[in-house]
N, C-alpha and C positions, 0 to 999 in steps of 0.2 A: 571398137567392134565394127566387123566389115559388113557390109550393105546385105550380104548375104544370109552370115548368120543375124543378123539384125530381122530380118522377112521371115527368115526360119520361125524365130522366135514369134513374132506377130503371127501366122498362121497358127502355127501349134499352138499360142495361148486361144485363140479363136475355136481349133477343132475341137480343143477339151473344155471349153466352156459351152459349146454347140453341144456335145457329146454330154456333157453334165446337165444339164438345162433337158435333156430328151429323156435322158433315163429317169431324172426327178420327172417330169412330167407322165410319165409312164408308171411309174409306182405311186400318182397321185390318186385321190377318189377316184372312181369307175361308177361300183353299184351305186352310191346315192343317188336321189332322186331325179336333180336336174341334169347330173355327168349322163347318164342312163337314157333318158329322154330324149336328149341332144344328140347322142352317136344313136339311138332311134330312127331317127328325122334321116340321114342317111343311109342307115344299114338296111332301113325298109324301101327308100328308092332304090336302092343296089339290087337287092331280094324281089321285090315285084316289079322291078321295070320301071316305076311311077316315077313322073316328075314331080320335085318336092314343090309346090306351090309355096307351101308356107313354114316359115323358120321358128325358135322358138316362143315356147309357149308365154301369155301375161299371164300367169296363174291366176291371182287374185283381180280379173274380169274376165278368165275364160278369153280374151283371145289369142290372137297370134299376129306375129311379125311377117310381113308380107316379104316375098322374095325366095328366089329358090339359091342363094351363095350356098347358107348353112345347111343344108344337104349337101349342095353338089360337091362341096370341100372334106367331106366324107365317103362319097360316093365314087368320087372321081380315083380319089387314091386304091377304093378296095377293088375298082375293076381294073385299075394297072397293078398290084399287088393284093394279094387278097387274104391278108391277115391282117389279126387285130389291131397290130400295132400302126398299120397304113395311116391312117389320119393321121395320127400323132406327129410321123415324121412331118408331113406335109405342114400342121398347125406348126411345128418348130422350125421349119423352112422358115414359112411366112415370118414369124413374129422375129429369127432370129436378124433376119437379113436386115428389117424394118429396125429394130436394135441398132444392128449395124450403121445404119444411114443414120439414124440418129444421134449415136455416140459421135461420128463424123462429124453431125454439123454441131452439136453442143461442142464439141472442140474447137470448132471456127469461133466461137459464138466467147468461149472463155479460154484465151490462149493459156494461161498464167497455171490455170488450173491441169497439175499431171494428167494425160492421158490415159493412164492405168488407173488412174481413180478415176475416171469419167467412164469409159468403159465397165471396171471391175462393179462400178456402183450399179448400173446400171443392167448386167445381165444377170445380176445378183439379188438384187434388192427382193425384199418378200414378194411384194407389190407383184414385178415383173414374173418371177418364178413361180408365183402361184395362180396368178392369172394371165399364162399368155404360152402355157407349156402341156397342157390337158384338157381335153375334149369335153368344154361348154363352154358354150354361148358369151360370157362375158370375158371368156379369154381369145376369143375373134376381134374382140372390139380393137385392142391396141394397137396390130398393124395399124388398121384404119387411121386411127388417130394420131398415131405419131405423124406419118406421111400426111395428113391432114395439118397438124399446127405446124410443123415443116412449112408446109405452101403457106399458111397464113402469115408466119412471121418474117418472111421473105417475099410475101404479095402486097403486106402494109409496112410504106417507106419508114412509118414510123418506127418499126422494128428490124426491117430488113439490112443485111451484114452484107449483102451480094454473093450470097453462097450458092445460088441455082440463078439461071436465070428466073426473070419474072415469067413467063408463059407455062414453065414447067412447076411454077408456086401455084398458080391459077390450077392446072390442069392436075395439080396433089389434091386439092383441097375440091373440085367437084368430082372425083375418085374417090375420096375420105367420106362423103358424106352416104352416098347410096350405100357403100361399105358396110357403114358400122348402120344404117335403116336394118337393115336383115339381117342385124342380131340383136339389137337391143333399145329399147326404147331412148334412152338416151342421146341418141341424135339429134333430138327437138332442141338441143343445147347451139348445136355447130352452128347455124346459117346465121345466127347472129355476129360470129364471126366473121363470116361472107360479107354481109352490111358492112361492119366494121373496115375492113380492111379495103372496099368500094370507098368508102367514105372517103378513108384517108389516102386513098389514089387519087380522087377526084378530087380534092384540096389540091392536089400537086399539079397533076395533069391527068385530065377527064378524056383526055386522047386516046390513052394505054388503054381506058376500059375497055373498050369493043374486042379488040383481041385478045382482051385477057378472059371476057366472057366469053367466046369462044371455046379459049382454051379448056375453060370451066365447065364446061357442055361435053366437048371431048373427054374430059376426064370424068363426068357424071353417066355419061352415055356407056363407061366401060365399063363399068361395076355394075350401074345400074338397071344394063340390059338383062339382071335375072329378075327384077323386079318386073318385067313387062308382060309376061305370058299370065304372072299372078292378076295384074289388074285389068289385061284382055278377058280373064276368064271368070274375076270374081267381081269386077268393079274396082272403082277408087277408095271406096270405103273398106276393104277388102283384107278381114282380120281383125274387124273392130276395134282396132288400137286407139280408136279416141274414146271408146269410154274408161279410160286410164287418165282423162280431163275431169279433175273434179278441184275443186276448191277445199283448201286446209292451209290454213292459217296458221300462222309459223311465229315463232316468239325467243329470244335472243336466247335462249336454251338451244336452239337448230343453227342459232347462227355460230356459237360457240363450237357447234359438235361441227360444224359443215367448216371450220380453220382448222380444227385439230384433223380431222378427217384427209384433207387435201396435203395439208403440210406430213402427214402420214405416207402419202402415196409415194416419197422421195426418202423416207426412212425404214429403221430398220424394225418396224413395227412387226413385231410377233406372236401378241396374246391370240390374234384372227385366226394367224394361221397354224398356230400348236394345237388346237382341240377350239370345240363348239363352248366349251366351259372350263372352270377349272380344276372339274374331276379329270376329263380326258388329258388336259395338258399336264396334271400332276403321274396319270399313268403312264405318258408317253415318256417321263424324264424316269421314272420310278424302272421303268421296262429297257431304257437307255441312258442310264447313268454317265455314261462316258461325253455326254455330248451336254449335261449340265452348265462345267464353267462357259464353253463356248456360246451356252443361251444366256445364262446370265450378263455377259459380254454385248453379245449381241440388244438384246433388251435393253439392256442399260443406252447404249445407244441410241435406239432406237424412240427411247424418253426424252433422251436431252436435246438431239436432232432437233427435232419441231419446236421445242423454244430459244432455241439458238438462231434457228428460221426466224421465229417471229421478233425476234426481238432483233435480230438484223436487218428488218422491212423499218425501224428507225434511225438507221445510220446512213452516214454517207459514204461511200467508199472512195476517196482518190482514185482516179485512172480510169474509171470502168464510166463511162459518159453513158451507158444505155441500162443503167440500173435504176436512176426513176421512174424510166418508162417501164421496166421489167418490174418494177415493185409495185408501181401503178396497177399494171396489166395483171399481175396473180391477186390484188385486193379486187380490181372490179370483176374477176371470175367467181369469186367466194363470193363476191354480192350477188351478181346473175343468179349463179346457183341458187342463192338462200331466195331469193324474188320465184325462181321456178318452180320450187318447193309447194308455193301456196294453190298452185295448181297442179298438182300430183296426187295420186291416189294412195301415194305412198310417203313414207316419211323418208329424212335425209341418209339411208344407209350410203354406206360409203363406195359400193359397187356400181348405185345409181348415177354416180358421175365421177365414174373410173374415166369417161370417154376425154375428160379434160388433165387426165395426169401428166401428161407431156408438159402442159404452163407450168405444173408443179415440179417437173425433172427443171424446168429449165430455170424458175425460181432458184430451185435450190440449189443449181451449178454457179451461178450468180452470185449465190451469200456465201461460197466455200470459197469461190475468188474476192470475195467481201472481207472477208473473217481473214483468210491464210493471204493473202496478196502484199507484196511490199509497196509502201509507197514513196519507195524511191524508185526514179526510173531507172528500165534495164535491167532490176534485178526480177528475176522470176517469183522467188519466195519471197518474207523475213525472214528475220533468224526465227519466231514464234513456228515460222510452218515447219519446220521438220518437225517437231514434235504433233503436230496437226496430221504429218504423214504419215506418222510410225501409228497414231491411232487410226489412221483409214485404213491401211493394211489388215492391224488386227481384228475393226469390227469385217471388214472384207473375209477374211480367212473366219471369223468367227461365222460369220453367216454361213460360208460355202458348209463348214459342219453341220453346223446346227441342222441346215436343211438335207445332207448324206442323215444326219441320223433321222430325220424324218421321214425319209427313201426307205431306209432299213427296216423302220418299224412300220408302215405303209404296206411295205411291197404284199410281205404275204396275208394282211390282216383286209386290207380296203382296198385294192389296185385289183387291177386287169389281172394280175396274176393270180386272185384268190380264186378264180375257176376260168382262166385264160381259153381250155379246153372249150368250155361251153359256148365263149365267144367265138372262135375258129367253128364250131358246128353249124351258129349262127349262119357266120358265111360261107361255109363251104357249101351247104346243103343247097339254097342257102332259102332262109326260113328268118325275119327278125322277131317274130312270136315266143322263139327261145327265152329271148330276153326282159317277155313282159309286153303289153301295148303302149302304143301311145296313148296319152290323157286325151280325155273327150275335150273339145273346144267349144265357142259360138257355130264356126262349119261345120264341125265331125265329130256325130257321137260312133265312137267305136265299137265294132260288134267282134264280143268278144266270145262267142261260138268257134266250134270247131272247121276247119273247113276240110274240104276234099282235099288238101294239097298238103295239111298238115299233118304230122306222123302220129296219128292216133287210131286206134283198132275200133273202138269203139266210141263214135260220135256225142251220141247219148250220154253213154255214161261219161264221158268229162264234160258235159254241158250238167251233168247232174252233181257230180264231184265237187264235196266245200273242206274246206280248208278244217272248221272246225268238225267234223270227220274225220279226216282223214292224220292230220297232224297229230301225234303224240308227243308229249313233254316224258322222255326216258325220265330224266334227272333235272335237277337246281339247287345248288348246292350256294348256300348264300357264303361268300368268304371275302370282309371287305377287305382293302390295299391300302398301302401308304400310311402305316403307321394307325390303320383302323379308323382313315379317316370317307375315304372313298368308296364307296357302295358297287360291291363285286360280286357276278353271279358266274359260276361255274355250271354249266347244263348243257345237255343233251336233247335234239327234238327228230323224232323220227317222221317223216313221210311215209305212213303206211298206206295207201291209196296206190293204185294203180295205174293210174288214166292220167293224173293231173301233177303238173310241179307246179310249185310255190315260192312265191318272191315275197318282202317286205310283211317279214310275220309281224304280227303285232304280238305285245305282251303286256301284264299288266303286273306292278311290282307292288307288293303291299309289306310295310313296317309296322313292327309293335311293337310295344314299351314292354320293363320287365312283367307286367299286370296283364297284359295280354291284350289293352287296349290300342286300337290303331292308331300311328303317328302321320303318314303319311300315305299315299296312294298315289303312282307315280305310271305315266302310259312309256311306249318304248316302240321302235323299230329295230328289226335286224335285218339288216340290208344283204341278203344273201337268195341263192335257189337253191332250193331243197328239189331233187327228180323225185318221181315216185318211186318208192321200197329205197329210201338211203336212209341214212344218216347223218347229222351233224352237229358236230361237238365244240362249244365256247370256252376256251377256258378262262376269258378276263373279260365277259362282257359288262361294261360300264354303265352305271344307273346314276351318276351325279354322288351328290358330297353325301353320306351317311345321313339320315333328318336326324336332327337333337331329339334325343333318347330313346332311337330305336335301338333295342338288342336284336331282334327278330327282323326274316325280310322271308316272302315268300313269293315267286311265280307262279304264274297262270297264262296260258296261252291267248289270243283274243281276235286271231283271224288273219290272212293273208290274202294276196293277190293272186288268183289265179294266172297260172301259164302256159303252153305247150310246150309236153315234156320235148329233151333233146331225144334220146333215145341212141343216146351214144353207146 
């Protein structure tokens, strides 16, 4: 093959995995809570001019992330293009490029291992595609951090291949940090790796540090400069992100979840991200049939993956001299973690220290050259690995389906596209009240009164206008799915009101047994805006698994969020 179509090919496989990676991410959530919130935080600095002081929200202590990146990476894009889809692109610029540098150097890093599975795995994996392709906050995080353990494993000798120079590791990783500060609490994790990799400079030669701090300051200073106007103008305390410090004690139950979790982030883990439960992910295969074997594929993978990982952290592999230190290095992460745990307000969910998934990409490029590698020198494979190939293909081609059918059933049910219009009103007018407010914080209780600049005739009455008013339930037709085992309601709810639209109805589901006695009583979101005088029709809205020995199920309305209508 000539050099040329050789490039051909290398581009082209890059634009349509660029190109697949944008449209999945576009047909991802939208209206849920925190996708909503997050393109917020921009669409209202775009809309009123404001500079965003502060990124997202810590729900559970009311505060917020200091720093204006997470706006201005929403903002930025809709005043050079001013459609929906603008961030998006931009979020898939960043994260795809950052992919890119990274597939490059996990290739330095494991020759032995194909190229096309280093890549393929990698722009594909759930992990990446679900969080680094769609507009929240924890899908900002992974540029950061790729280019962050980048710089670290090439700033500490211990680990370093020589694939950058050292000033340009230093100046990755004070870039990495301010980065992922303004979006996600999770950063409190990184500077230990700064220590770290100080240390093991200055065991070698304590000379390199000062230039290399430096460099570290230049690359902190470049990110970090959206953090400055926040603490000129709010303080250093500034979002109350420390009361997110609380002590919780942690017990080999988190230490177990927090190995399964991490060795996950490198697999083809799917129950996350098929549905919240497994009502939704039995509707989603029920509703897309065609894309069954390719999950069950995928899954199955994506099981065995992680203990193939753990049980490869006790071999020795021939050839590969930087795998103790590499197996060392991913156990004393999971320990860090499981140790930072008892100081969190929160328990080990697995998003909470997405910011370290790159130790685990690079893990587990490590055990696939472990596992598949021959240990004869000079030959690239065994004879075991082509069989090892022909399955990374498969779950590779399995996953890219799995996830097209997830696009498919997405787009018009929960994406940008289930009222794309209303978004485009958003900006064009441009007005982000469309789309609901921002949550109140520790800074900012929001006033959610009408204003002079909003499209409403009458002030009054939509500061008067309630939901339970104005909202009619036409119909609810209970009709469960999947062989009668999945709790399914078919309905109708009219917005009869004039003045006011409605975001995240509330409903309340009630089951009875043939006796007519209750079995269950269940609450519910519908993540949708109703304008005033529409209509809007469900026909598979999902209530979890049937309760044991309900025959009967009935709706009830139970209140929504006010909005300012579009007035399209």
């Amino acid at each position: 093959m000539t050099t040329r179509w050789r490039s051909t090919i290398v581009f082209g496989g890059l634009a349509l995995a660029f190109g697949f990676r944008l449209l999945y991410g576009l047909t991802s959530n939208f209206w849920t809570e925190d996708e909503r919130q997050i393109y917020l935080i921009g669409l209202r600095s775009f809309a009123r001019g404001e500079w965003p002081y502060f990124g997202a929200d810590v729900v559970w202590t009311g505060s917020s992330l200091p720093g204006a990146l997470q706006g201005l990476l929403i903002r930025w894009p809709l005043s050079l293009w001013p459609a929906p889809e603008a961030p998006f692109v931009l979020l898939n610029v960043l994260s795809f490029g950052a992919l890119c540098f990274f597939a490059w150097y996990l290739c330095r890093r494991v020759p032995l291992v194909p190229k096309w599975v280093v890549w393929g795995a990698l722009m594909t994996l759930p992990w990446t595609l679900n969080f680094s392709t769609h507009v929240v906050n924890v899908s900002y995080i992974l540029p950061g951090a790729l280019i962050f353990f980048v710089g670290f494993l090439e700033a500490a000798p211990s680990f370093r291949i020589g694939a950058i120079p050292a000033w340009l590791a230093w100046l990755l990783m004070g870039a990495g940090i301010p980065w992922v500060v303004q979006f996600h609490m999770s950063w409190v994790l990184l500077p230990a790796y700064v220590g770290a990799a100080a240390i093991d400079r200055a065991r070698r030669d304590a000379r390199i540090l000062p230039p290399a701090a430096g460099a570290f300051v230049v690359g902190a200073l470049f990110t970090g400069s959206a953090i400055v106007p926040t603490v000129l103008s709010c303080g250093l305390s500034a979002g109350g992100v420390e009361r997110t410090l609380q002590f919780q004690p942690q017990g080999i139950v988190a230490l177990l979840t927090i190995v399964a979790r991490f060795l996950s982030f490198a697999s083809f883990e799917t129950n996350r991200f098929l549905g919240l439960d497994i009502a939704e992910r039995a509707m989603f295969l029920w509703r897309q049939p065609w894309v069954v074997p390719f999950t069950l594929a995928a899954t199955a993978a994506g099981l065995v993956q992680p203990v193939v990982m753990a049980a490869a952290w006790f071999t020795r592999p021939p050839g590969d001299r930087s795998w103790t230190r590499v197996k060392w290095l991913a156990a004393g992460t999971v320990a860090f973690v499981f140790a930072s745990f008892f100081f969190s307000v929160r328990g080990p969910l697995a998003h909470a220290f997405y910011v370290v998934s790159p130790l685990a990409f690079v893990y587990a490029a490590h055990c696939w050259q472990a596992v598949a590698s021959s240990p004869v020198a000079g030959r690239r494979w065994s004879p075991s690995a082509t069989l090892v190939e022909r399955g990374a293909a498969v779950v590779l081609v399995s996953g890219v389906v799995m996830h097209a059918g997830l696009a498919v059933d997405r787009a018009p049910r929960r994406s940008l596209y289930l009222d794309r219009p209303l978004v485009q009103a958003a900006i064009s007018t441009p007005n982000d009240r469309f789309l609901g407010d921002r949550r109140d914080s520790l800074g900012e209780t929001q006033d959610r009164r009408a204003r002079p600049v909003d499209p409403v005739s009458n002030a009054a009455a939509y500061d008067r206008a309630s939901a339970r008013d104005d909202l009619v339930l036409v119909g609810a037709d209970w009709a469960p799915a999947v062989f009668g085992r999945v709790s399914r309601f078919r309905l109708s709810i009219r917005n009869a009101g004039a003045t006011a639209a409605y975001l995240d109805v509330r409903y309340v589901a009630r089951y009875r047994a043939a006796d007519g006695t209750g079995v269950a009583t269940r609450q519910g979101v519908i993540k949708e805006v109703l304008q005033p005088d529409s209509t809007r029709t469900w026909a598979d809205l999902t209530d979890g698994m049937v309760p044991d020995g309900a025959v009967s199920a009935t709706l009830t309305l139970d209140g929504a969020e006010k909005c300012i209508p579009a007035g399209r």
